[in-house]
C-alpha positions as CSV (number, residue, x, y, z in Angstrom):
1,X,-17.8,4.8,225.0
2,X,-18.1,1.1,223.8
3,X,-14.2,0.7,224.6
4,X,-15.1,2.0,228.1
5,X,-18.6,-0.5,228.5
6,X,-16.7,-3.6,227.1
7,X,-13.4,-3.4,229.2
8,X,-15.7,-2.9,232.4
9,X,-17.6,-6.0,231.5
10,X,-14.1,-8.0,232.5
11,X,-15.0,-6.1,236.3
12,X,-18.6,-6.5,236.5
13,X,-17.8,-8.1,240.1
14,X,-15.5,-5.5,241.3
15,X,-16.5,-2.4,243.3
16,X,-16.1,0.1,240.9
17,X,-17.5,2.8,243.0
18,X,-18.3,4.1,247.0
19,X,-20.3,6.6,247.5
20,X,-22.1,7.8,250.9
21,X,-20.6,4.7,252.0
22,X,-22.4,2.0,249.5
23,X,-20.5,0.0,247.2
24,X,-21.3,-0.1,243.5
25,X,-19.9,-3.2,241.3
26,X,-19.1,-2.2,237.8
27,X,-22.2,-4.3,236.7
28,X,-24.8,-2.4,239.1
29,X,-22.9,0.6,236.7
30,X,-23.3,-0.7,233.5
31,X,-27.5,-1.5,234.2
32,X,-28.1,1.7,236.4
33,X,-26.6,3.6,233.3
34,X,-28.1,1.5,230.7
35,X,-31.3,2.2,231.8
36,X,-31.4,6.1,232.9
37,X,-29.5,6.0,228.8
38,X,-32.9,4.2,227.5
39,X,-35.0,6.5,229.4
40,X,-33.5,9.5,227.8
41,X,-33.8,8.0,224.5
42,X,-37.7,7.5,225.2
43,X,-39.0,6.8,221.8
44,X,-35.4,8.3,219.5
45,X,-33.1,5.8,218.7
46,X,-30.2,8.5,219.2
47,X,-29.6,11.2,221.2
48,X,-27.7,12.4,218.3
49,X,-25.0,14.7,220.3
50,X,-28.1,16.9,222.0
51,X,-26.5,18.6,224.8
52,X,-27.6,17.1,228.5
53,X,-27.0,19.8,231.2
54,X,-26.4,17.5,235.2
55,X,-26.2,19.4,238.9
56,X,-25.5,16.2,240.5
57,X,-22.8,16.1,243.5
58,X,-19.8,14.1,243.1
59,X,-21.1,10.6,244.0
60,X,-22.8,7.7,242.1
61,X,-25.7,9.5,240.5
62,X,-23.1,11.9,239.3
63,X,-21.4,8.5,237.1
64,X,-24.5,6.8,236.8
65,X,-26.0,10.3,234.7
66,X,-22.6,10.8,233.0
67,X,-22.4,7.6,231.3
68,X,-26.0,7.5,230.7
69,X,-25.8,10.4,228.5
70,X,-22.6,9.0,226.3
71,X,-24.1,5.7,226.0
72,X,-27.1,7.8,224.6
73,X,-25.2,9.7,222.2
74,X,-25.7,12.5,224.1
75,X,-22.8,14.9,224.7
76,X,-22.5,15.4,228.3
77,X,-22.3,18.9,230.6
78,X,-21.8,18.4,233.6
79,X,-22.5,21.9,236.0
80,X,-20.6,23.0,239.1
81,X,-22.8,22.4,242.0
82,X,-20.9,26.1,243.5
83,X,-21.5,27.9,241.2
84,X,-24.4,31.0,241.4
85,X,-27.6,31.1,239.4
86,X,-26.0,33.5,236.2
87,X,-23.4,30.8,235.7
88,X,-25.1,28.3,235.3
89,X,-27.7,30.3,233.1
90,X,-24.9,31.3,231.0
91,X,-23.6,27.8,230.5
92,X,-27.0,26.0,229.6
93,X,-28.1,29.1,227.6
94,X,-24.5,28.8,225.3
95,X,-25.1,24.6,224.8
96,X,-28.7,25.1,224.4
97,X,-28.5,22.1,227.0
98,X,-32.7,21.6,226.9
99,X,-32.6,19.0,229.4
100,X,-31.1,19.9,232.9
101,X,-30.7,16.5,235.2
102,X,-30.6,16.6,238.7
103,X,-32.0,15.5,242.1
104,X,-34.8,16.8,244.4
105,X,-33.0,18.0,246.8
106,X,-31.6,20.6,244.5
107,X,-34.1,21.4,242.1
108,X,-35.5,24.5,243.9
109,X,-32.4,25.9,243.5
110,X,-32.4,25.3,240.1
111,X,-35.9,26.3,239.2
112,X,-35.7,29.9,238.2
113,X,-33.2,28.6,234.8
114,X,-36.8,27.4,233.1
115,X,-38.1,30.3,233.2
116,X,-37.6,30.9,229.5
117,X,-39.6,27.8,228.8
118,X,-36.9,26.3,226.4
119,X,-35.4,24.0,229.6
120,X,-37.0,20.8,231.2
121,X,-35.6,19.5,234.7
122,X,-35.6,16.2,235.1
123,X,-35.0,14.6,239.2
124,X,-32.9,11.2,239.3
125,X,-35.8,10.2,241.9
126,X,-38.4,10.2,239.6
127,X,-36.9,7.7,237.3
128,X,-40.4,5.2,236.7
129,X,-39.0,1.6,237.7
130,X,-40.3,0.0,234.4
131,X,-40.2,1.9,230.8
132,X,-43.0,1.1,228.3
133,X,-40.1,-0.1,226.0
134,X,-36.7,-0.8,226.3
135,X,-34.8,0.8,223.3
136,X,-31.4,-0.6,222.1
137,X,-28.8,1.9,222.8
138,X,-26.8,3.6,219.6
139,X,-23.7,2.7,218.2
140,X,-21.3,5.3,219.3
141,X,-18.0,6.1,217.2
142,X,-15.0,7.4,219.2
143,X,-15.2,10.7,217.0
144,X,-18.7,11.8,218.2
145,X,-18.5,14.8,220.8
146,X,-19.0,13.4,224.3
147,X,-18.3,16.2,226.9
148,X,-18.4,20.2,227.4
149,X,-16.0,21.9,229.9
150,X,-16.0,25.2,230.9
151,X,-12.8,27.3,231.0
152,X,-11.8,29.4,233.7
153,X,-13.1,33.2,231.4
154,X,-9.9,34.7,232.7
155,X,-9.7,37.1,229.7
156,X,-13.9,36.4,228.6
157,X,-16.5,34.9,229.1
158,X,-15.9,31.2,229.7
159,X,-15.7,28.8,226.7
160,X,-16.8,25.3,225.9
161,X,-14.4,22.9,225.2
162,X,-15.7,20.3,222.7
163,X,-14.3,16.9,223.7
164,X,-14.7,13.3,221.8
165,X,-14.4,9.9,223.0
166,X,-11.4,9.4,221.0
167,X,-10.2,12.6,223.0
168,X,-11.1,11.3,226.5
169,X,-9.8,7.8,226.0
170,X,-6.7,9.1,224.6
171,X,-6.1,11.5,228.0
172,X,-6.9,8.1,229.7
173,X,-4.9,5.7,228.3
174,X,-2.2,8.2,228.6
175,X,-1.8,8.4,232.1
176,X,-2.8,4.7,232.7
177,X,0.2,3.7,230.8
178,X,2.2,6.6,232.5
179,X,1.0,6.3,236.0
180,X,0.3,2.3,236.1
181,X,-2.8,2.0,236.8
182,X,-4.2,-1.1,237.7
183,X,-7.3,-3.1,239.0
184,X,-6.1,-3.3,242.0
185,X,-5.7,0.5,242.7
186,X,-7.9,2.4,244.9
187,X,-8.5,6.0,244.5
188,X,-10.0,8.8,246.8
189,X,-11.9,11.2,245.1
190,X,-12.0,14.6,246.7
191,X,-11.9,16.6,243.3
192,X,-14.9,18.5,241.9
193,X,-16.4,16.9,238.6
194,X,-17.0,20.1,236.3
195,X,-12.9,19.8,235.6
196,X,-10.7,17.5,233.8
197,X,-8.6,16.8,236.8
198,X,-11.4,15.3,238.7
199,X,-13.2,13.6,235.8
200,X,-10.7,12.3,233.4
201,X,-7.3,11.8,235.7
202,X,-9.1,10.2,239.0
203,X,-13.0,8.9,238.0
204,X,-12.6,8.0,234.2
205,X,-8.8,6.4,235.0
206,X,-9.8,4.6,237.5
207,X,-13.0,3.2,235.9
208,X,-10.9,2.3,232.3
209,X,-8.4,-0.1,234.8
210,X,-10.8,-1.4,236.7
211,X,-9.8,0.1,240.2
212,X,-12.3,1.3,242.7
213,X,-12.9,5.1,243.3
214,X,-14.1,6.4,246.6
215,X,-16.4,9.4,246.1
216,X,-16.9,12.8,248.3
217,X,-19.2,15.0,247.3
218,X,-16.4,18.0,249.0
219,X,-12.9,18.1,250.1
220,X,-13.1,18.2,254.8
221,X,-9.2,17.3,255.9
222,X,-10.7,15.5,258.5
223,X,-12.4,13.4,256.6
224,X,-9.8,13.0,254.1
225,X,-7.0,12.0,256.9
226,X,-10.0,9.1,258.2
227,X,-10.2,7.9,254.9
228,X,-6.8,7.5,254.6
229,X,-6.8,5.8,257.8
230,X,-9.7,3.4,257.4
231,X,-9.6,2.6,253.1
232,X,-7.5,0.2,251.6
233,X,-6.5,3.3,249.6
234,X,-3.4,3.3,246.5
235,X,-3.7,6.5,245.0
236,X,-4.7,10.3,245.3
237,X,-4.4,13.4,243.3
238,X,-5.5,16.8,244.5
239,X,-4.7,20.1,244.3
240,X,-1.9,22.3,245.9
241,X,-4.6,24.0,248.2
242,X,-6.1,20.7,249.6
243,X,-2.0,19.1,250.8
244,X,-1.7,22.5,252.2
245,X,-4.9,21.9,254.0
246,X,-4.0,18.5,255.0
247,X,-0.1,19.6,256.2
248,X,-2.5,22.5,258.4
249,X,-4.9,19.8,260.0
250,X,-2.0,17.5,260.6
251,X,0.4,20.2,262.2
252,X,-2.8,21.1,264.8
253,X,-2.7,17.5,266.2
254,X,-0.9,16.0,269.1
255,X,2.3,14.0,268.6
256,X,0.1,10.9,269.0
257,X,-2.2,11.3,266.5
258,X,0.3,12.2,263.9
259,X,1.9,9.4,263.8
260,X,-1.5,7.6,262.9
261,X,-1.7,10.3,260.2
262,X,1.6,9.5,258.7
263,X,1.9,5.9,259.2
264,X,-1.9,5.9,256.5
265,X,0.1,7.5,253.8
266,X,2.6,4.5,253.7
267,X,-0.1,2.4,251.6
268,X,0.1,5.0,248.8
269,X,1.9,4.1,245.8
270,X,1.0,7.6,244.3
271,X,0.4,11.3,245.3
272,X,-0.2,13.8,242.4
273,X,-0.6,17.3,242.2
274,X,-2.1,19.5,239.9
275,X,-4.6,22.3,238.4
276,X,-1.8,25.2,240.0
277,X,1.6,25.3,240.6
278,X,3.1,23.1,243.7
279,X,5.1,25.2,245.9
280,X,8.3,23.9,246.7
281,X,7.6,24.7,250.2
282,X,4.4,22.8,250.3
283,X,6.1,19.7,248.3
284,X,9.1,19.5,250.7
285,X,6.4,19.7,254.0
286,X,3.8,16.9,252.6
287,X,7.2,14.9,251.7
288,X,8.2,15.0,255.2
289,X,4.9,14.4,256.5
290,X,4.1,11.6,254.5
291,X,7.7,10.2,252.7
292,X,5.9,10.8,249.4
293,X,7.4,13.6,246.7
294,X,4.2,14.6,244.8
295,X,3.9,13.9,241.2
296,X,3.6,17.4,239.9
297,X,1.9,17.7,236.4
298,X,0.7,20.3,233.6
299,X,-2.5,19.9,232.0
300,X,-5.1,21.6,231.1
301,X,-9.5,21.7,229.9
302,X,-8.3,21.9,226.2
303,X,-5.6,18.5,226.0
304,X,-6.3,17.2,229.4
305,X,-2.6,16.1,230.6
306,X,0.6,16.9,228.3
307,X,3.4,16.8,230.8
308,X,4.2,14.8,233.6
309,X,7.4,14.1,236.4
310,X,7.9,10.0,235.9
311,X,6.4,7.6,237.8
312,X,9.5,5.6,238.3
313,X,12.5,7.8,238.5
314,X,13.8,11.3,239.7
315,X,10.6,14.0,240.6
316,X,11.7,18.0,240.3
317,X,10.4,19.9,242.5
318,X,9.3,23.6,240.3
319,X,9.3,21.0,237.0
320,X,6.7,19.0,235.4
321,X,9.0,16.5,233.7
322,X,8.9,15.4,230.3
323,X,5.4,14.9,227.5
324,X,3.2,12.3,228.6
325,X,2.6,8.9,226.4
326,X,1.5,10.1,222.8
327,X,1.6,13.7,222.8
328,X,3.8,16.2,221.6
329,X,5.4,19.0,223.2
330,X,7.0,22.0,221.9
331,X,8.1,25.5,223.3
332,X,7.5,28.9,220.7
333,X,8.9,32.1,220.5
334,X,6.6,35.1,219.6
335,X,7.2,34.3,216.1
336,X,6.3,31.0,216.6
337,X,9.7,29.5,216.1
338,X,10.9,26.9,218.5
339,X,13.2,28.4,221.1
340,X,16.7,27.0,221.9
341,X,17.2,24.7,224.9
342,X,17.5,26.6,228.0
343,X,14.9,29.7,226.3
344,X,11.2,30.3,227.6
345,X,8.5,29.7,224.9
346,X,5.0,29.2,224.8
347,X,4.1,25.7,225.4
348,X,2.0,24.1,222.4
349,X,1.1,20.5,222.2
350,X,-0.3,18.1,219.2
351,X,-1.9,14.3,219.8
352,X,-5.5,12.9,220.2
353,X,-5.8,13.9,223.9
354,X,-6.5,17.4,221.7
355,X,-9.6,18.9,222.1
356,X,-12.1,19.2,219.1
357,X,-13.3,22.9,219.2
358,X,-14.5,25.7,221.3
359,X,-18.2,25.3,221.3
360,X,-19.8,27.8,218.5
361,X,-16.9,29.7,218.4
362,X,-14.8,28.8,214.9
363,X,-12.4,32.2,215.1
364,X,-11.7,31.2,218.7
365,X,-10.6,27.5,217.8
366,X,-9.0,29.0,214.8
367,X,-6.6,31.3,216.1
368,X,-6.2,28.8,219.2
369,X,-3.9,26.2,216.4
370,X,-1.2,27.1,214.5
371,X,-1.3,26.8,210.9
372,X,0.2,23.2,211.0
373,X,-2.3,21.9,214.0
374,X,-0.7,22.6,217.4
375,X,-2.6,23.7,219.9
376,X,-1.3,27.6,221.7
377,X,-1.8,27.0,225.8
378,X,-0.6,30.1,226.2
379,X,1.6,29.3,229.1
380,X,5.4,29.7,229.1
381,X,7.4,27.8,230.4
382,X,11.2,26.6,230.1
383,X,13.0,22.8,229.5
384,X,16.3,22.6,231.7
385,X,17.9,19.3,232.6
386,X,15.6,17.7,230.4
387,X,12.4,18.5,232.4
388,X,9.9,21.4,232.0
389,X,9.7,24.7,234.2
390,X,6.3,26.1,233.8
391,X,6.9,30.0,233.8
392,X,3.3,31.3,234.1
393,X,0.3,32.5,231.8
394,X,1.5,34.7,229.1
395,X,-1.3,37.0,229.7
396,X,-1.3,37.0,233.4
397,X,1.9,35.6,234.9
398,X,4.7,36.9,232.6
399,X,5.7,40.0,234.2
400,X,7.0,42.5,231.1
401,X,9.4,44.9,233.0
402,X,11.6,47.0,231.1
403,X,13.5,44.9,228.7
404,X,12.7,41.5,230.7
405,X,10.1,39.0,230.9
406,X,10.2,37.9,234.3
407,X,7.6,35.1,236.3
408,X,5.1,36.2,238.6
409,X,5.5,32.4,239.7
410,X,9.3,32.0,240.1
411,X,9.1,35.1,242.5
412,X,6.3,34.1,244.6
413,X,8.2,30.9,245.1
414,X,10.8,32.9,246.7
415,X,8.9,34.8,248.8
416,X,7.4,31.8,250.3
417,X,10.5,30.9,251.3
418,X,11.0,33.8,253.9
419,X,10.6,32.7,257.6
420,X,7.4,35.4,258.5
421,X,5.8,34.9,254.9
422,X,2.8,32.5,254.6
423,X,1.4,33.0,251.5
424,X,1.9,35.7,248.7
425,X,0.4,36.6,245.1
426,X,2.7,38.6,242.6
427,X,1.3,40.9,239.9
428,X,2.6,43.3,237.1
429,X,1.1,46.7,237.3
430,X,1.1,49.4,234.6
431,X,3.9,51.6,234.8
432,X,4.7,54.4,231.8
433,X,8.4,54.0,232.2
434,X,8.9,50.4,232.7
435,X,5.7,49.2,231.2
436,X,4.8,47.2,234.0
437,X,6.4,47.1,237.7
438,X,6.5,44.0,239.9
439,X,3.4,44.0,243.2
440,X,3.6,41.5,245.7
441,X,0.6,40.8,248.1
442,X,2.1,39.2,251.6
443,X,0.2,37.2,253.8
444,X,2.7,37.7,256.9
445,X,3.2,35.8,260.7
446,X,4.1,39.3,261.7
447,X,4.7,42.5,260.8
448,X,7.7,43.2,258.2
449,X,10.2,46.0,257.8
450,X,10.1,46.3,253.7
451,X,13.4,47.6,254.1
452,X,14.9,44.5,255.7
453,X,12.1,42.3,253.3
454,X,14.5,44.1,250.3
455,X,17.8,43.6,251.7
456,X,16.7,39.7,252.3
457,X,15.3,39.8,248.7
458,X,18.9,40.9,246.6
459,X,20.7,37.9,248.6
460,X,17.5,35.4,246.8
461,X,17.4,36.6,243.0
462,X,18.4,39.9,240.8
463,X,17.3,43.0,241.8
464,X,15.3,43.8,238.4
465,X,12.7,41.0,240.3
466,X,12.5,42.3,243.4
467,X,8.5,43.8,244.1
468,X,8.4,47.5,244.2
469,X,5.4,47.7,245.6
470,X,3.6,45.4,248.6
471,X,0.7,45.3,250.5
472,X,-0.4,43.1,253.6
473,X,-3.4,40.8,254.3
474,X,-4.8,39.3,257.0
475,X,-6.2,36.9,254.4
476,X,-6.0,36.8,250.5
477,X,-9.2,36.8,248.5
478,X,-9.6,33.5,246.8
479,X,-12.0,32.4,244.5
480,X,-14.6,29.1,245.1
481,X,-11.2,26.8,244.3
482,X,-9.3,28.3,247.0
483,X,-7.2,30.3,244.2
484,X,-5.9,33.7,244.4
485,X,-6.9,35.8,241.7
486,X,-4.4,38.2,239.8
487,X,-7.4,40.2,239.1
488,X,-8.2,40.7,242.7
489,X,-4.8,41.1,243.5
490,X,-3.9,44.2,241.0
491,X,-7.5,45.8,242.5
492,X,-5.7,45.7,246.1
493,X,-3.2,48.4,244.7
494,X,-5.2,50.6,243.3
């Protein structure tokens, strides 16, 4: 954190933020924090890592509370403002957060968590305008914990992954370097701030370089195509569902209007996508839309971004190019021996962009590195042409079918390319003889013969890959990112 406060003393004239509309200079950040951090500290000299629980929209409180907490030496936990009652219970309750900052607006809401007694909410509006005394704030090493994140639970309950400064600054100065950020970029932010993606890639980047970030507390294509419009904007990152959003607002307009919309995106000197895998189809749309070929990346809570197409240079589309500035890639068999070229393997990674430790669980972080310190993602993926192929989630994407291990993901991106196919999810199902058989959900423009759906299929890809089983949907179930879940999928067969 005193990196961070130090290079943004160089800026303190800059806009460093927008938020409801309202520019904030870097040095309107550095007091507003300083002094929400000295409040915290009350009479302690050091927050001493004591976990500090925020339900604060995306906007300048949400910053303002953030850095108030590391400059503290607080570690920070910062809630999804979506999320239901039990998970956020479950979350405070596991980082014995006992301190939940918020505003007033959103305080009855979160009421019924202190119920137990153990947890004190503090609104951002209540913040007395002079303090009895004025505390210096600690010295904070780059090796103290700074942050919790909350994985997906896909298999379990959701984890905490334990973060330091030297962790975060390392994910930044990676992709600074990588992605050339500068003082003079401009970024919107339409990303929720409970992720890495949102936090460390658009709002901590952009702070480190000295760039103004525009803040929405949620993603509206409207509002996102007027932004792009209006704001003297460089950069965006977002997630495949949001440019499919955009492509869907922009295709309902008159001829007109889209030129408007695609003459904005010529001020962009980036697009980046991320948190899912890009389909092709999508990339080659917004490409055509816009003349930009999104940057497609791999990343993840535990060691923020490993992988990355370049910057300057050639993008694959299906490929998230080579390791990122600083980290170290590798792919694994099953018996942990690095495939050759052209094989699929488990990705594992090694750096300082590495996360610390699942939060109170040792045997979890233990069995998460290998013996000599890499880090298992658990995804699969495959480096051809000297760029990687992400395959899918061992445990939910790699489809185990006879004697092959085939990718739920490399199918559904063949699907999507049929004429009367919007959208589709691919699962493996249990199956005694084949141990599991390929499902595909369809999401069609109009009713399909599966018979004719199969003959298209064997002209596309082997026939051990085609689905076996199909069902249709007006709409997928998705969950509160605008994901399908393989769960909810392999319930649809049942």
């Amino acid at each position: 954190m005193k990196d961070f406060v130090a290079r943004c003393q160089s800026f303190t004239d800059r806009v460093a933020l927008v938020s409801e509309g309202k520019p904030y200079t870097y040095a309107a950040l550095l007091h507003d924090s300083k002094y929400l951090a000295q409040f915290l500290l009350g009479d302690q000299p050091d927050l001493l890592e004591a976990r500090v629980a925020f339900f604060i929209p995306s906007s300048y409180a949400y910053v303002q509370t953030q850095w108030a907490i590391w400059r503290a030496g607080g570690i920070a936990v910062p809630l999804c403002t979506s999320h239901p009652l039990p998970s956020l219970e479950y979350t405070i309750r596991d980082t014995g957060a006992q301190l939940l900052i918020t505003t007033r607006a959103h305080e009855p809401f979160l009421r019924p968590l202190t119920h137990s007694g153990s947890l004190t909410i503090f609104c951002l509006e209540d913040l007395p305008h002079d303090l009895p005394t004025y505390p210096p704030l600690p010295e904070i090493n780059s090796d103290r914990k700074a942050m919790i994140l909350y994985t997906s639970g896909t298999t379990n309950l959701p984890k905490g992954v334990v973060s330091t400064h030297r962790n975060i600054q390392a994910q930044i100065q990676s992709l600074v370097d990588a992605w050339e950020w500068s003082a003079e970029d401009h970024i919107l932010n339409v990303l929720p701030l409970h992720h890495v993606h949102g936090i460390v890639n658009v709002l901590c980047c952009a702070l480190w370089s000295g760039a103004s970030c525009t803040l929405l507390p949620k993603f509206d294509p409207q509002e996102v195509w007027e932004h792009f419009q209006n704001d003297t904007l460089t950069l965006f990152m977002a997630v495949p569902t949001i440019y499919f959003k955009l492509i869907a607002y922009y295709e309902q307009t008159d001829a007109a209007t889209r030129q408007i919309l695609r003459t904005s995106c010529g001020k962009f000197r980036l697009m980046v996508s991320g948190s899912a895998a890009l389909p092709v189809s999508v990339l080659e749309k917004w490409q055509t839309l816009s003349g930009h070929t999104l940057l497609e990346r791999y990343g993840m809570t535990e060691i923020g971004m490993a992988l990355s197409n370049p910057y300057r240079g050639t993008r694959r589309a299906g490929h998230v190019g080579l390791p990122l500035p600083g980290i170290q890639v590798r792919l694994v068999n099953e018996a942990n021996t690095p495939v050759d070229p052209g094989q699929p393997g488990e990705i594992q990674v090694k750096g300082d962009t590495v996360f610390e430790a699942y939060w109170q669980k040792p045997e979890a972080t233990k069995d998460s590195f290998t013996e000599d310190g890499w880090f298992r993602t658990g995804d699969i993926a495959v480096r051809d042409e000297d760029s990687y192929k992400i395959l899918g989630r061992n445990s939910v994407d790699i489809i185990k079918s006879g004697a092959y291990k085939i990718s739920a993901l490399e199918i559904e991106e063949v699907l999507r390319q049929h004429p009367e196919i919007r959208e589709c999810g691919v699962v493996g199902l249990p199956d005694e003889e084949w141990g599991e058989i390929i499902a595909a959900a369809l999401v069609v423009r109009q009713p399909l013969d599966e018979s004719d759906l199969k003959a298209w299929l064997k002209t596309q890809m082997p026939a051990y890959r085609i689905p076996r089983k199909y069902i249709y949907l007006d709409d997928l179930p998705r969950n509160a990112l605008g994901k399908v879940t393989k769960n909810e999928l392999k319930g649809q067969f049942k």
